[in-house]
Steps between C-alpha positions, in 0.01 A plus 500: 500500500298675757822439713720721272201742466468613890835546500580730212215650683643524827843615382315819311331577803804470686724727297212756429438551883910517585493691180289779681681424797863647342289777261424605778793535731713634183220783491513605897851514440563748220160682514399707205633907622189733431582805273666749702364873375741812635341715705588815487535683875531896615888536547395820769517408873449766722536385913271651773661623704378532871566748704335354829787446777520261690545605879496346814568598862642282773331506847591433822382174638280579811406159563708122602376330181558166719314607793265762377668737790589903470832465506718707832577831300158498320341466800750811651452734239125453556520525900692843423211641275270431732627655784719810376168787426829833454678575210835415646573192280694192716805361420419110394515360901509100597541400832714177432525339879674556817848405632541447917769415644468228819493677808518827348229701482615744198339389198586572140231506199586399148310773310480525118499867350466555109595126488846506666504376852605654846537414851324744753504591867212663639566858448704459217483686171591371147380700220267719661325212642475478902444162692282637768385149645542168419383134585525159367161528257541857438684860448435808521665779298472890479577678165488856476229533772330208368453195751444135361505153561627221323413164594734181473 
C-alpha cells in the first residue's frame, strides 16, 4: 500500500505543477486589457510659426584644401592689393608663361586679363593694358599711368 500511496502522490504533484505550468502560459497569452477611460483632448492647434531665415553665403576658397597652399589667383589678387596705393582700379592681370621660339629671339607672353587669355609682344596693348617688359619669371604692365609687375 505505501507503493500505491507515493504514487497517487506523485501524480498530484505532477499535474498540479504542469497545471501551473499551462495556467500560466494561457494567461501571458490573452492578458486581462485594463479599463480604457476616454480622455478628452483640446481640438485647437495653433503652429509657431518662425520667421528666422535661413541664409548662407558661399566664399571663395583661398586655400588648396590638399596642400594647405594659397591657391595662383588668391595669391594674385593679394600681390595686386599690395602693390597698387591710386585709385585707378586694375583689370584682373595673370602672367600665365612665356612662348620662344628656337633661335628666335621674339618672345610672346600668355597673359590673362579679366580671366580671358592673350598673347603679348612687348609693346603691345590689349585692353588698355601695355607689356612694357617681360622675362621668363615675370611681366611688367602699364595701365593708365600705372606700372606693375606680375610674377609667373
Amino acid at each position: 500500500m505505501k507503493n500505491k500511496a507515493k504514487t497517487y502522490l506523485l501524480l498530484v504533484a505532477v499535474l498540479g505543477i504542469w497545471g501551473t505550468i499551462t495556467f500560466k502560459v494561457i494567461k501571458g497569452l490573452n492578458p486581462e486589457q485594463p479599463p480604457s477611460t476616454a480622455l478628452e483632448f483640446e481640438a485647437s492647434f495653433q503652429p509657431r510659426f518662425h520667421k528666422d531665415i535661413d541664409t548662407f553665403s558661399i566664399k571663395p576658397i583661398k586655400r588648396d584644401p590638399f596642400l594647405g597652399k594659397i591657391s595662383k589667383a588668391e595669391n594674385q589678387l593679394i600681390k595686386n592689393k599690395r602693390t597698387v596705393k591710386s585709385n585707378v582700379k586694375l583689370p584682373y592681370i595673370q602672367y600665365n608663361g612665356l612662348i620662344k621660339k628656337e633661335g628666335n629671339t621674339n618672345r610672346i607672353f600668355v597673359v590673362e586679363i579679366n580671366n580671358q587669355q592673350h598673347l603679348f609682344k612687348r609693346g603691345q596693348t590689349i585692353h588698355g593694358v601695355k607689356l612694357l617688359r617681360g622675362h621668363k619669371s615675370s611681366i611688367t604692365v602699364s595701365y593708365k599711368g600705372h606700372t606693375q609687375t606680375f610674377k609667373l
